[in-house]
N, C-alpha and C positions, 0 to 999 in steps of 0.2 A: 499567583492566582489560586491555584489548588496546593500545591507542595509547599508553598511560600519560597519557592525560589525556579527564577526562571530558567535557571542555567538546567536543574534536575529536569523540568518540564520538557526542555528542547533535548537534552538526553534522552531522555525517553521517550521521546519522540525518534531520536535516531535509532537509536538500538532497537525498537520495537519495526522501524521500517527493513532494517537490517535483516531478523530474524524472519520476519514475517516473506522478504526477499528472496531470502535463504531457502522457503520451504517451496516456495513456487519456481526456484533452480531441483529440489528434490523431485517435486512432480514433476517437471521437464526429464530428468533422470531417469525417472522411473519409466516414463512413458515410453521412452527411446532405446533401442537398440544396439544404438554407434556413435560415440562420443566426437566424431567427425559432422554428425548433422544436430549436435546437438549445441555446438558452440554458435553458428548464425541466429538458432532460433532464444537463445539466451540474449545475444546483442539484440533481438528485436523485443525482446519482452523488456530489457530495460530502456529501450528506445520508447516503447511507450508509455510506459511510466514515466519519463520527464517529461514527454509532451503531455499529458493529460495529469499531472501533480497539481496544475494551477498557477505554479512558478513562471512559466514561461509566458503565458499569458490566461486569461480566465477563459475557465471551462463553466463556470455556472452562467444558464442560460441559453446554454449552445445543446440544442436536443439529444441529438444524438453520441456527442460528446461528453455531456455530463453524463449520462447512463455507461457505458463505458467506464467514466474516471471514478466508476461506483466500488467494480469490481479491482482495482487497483491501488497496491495498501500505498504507495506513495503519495497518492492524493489525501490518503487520510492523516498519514503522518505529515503531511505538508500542513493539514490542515491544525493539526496538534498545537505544529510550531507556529503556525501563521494565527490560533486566538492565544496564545500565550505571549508574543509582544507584542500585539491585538494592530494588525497588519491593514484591516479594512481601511481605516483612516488614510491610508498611504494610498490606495487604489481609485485612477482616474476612472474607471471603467466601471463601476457601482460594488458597491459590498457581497464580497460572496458570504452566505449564511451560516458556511462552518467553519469562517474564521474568526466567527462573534469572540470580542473577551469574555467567555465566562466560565465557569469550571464544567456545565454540562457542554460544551460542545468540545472541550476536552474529552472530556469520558466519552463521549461520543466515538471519537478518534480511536481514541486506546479500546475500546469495545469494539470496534468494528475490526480493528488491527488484529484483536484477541480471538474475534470469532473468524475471520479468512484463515491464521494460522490454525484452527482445529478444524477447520472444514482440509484445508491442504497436508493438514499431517495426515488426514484421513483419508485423503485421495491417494497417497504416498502408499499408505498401507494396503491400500487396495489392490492398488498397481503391482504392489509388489509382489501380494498373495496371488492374483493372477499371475504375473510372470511364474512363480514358483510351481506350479499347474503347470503350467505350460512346459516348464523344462522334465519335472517329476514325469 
């Protein structure tokens, strides 16, 4: 669709939910104190990411759900891969709108992906320069 190969488009789709994944374990990190309370609240932050990715079942239309699966890169990466072998077609339950085939709901995907990672690398660094205060 955009790359000309779908295989690259679903790669980067993974690796971008990957990293993106990785830095919302960093804020969890950073936030935390004790590496004992910090393993449940990881299993729940991935726990909600499959339920609100749209895989499981659709989040578009459900109020307070879709705003939620706003803030979660899985849903966007889900969304990546879902208009790059253009998934809508397949769903009994009506077309969700960002898994249209086209190249802009793509970039959509990948920009949203790209701006959570700079907002989370920033919260990281935050976190951290506080923490650093606080020991200093």
């Amino acid at each position: 669709m955009l790359l000309g190969s779908g295989f690259a488009e679903v790669l980067l789709a993974v690796v971008g939910v990957t990293v993106v994944t990785m830095t919302v374990g960093l804020v969890i990190s950073a936030f935390i104190d004790n590496a004992d309370r910090g393993m449940p609240l990881l299993v729940l932050v991935l726990m909600l990411q499959l339920v609100v990715s749209g895989g499981l079942f659709p989040v578009h239309g459900r109020p307070v759900l879709e705003q939620v699966a706003w803030l979660v890169p899985a849903r966007w990466a889900y969304a990546m891969g879902a208009s790059t072998v253009d998934l809508n077609p397949a769903l009994r339950t009506g077309p969700d709108p960002l898994w249209e085939h086209t190249a802009g709901r793509w970039l959509l995907g990948a920009g949203v992906l790209v701006a959570l990672a700079a907002v989370l690398v920033g919260l990281t660094a935050w976190l951290l320069r506080r923490l650093d205060q606080v020991r200093g």
